[in-house]
C-alpha positions as CSV (number, residue, x, y, z in Angstrom):
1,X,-6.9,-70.0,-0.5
2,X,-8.0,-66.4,0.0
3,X,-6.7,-65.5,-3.6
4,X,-8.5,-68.3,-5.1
5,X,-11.6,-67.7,-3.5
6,X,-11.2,-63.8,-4.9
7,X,-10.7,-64.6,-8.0
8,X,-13.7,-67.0,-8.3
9,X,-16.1,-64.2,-6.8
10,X,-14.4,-62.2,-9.4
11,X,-14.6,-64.2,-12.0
12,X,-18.6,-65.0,-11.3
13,X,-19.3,-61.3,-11.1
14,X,-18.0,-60.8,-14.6
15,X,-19.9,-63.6,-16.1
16,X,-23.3,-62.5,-14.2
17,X,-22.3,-58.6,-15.3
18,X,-21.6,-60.4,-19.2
19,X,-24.4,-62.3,-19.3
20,X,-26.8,-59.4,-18.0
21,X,-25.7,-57.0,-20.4
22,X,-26.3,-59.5,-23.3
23,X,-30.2,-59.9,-21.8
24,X,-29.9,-56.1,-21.6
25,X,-29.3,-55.5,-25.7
26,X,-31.5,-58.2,-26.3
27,X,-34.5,-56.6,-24.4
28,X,-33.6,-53.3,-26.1
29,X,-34.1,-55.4,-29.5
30,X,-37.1,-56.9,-28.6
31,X,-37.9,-53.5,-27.8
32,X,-37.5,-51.9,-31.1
33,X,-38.9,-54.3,-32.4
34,X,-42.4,-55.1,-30.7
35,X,-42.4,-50.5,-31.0
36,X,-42.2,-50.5,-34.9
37,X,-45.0,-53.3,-35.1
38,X,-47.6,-51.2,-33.1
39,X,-46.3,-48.4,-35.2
40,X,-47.3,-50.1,-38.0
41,X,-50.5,-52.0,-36.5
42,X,-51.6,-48.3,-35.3
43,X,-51.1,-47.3,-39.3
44,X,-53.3,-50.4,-40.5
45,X,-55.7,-49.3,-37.7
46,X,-56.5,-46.0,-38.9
47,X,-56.2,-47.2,-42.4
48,X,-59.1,-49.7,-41.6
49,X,-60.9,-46.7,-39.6
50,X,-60.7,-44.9,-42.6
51,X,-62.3,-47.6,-44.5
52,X,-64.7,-48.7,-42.0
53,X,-66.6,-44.8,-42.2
54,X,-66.3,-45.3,-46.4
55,X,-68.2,-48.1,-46.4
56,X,-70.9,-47.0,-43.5
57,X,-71.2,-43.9,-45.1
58,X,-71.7,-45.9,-48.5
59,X,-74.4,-48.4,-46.5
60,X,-76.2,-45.2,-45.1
61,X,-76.0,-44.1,-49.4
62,X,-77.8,-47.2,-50.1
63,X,-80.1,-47.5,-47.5
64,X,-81.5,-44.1,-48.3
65,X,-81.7,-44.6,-51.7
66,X,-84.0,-48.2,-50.9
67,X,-85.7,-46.4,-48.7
68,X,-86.8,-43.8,-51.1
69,X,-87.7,-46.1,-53.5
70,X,-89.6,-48.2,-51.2
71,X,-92.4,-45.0,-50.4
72,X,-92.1,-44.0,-54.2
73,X,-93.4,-46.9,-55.1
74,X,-95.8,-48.0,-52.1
75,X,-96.6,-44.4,-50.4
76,X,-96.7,-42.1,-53.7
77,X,-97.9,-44.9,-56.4
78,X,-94.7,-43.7,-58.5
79,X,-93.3,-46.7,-60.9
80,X,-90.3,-46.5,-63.6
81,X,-90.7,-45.2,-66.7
82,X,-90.9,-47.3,-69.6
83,X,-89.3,-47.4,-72.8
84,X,-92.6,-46.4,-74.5
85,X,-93.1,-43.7,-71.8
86,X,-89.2,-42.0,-72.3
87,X,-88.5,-38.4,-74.2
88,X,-85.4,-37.3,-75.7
89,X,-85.0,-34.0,-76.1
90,X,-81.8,-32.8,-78.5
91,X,-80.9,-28.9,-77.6
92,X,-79.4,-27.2,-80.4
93,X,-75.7,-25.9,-79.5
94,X,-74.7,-22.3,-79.9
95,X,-71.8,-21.0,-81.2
């Protein structure tokens, strides 16, 4: 009775000490795993970051350049030339 009562403590440590070790690799997978998707997401991150100041830097560009425009024409009384009103001037080339 003693011997049978061994051998199922035994037999239930084996399985819990089986069955942890399988949870164990498959945390260490998930692990790997979930760590080379925030490697990439971080990649995508600063490749976004990178884009984001392109573009805010081309919005600033643009927003200038209406700005400008907007005093030429309202503050300074400047207008576009005309085809009439437009020179071309051919420079000889030297040799």
């Amino acid at each position: 009775m003693y011997k049978l009562k061994l051998s199922l403590l035994f037999f239930v440590l084996v399985s819990a000490l089986f069955f942890s070790l399988i949870s164990l690799v498959f945390q260490i997978y998930e692990h790997r795993k979930t760590y080379a998707e925030l490697d990439n997401l971080k990649i995508n991150k600063s490749e976004l970051l990178f884009e984001s100041s392109l573009l805010i830097n081309e919005v600033h560009f643009l927003r200038n350049q209406s700005i400008l425009r907007e005093v030429a024409l309202t503050q300074i009384g400047m207008k576009a030339p005309e085809e009439k009103d437009k020179r071309t001037i051919y420079l000889k080339a030297k040799l």
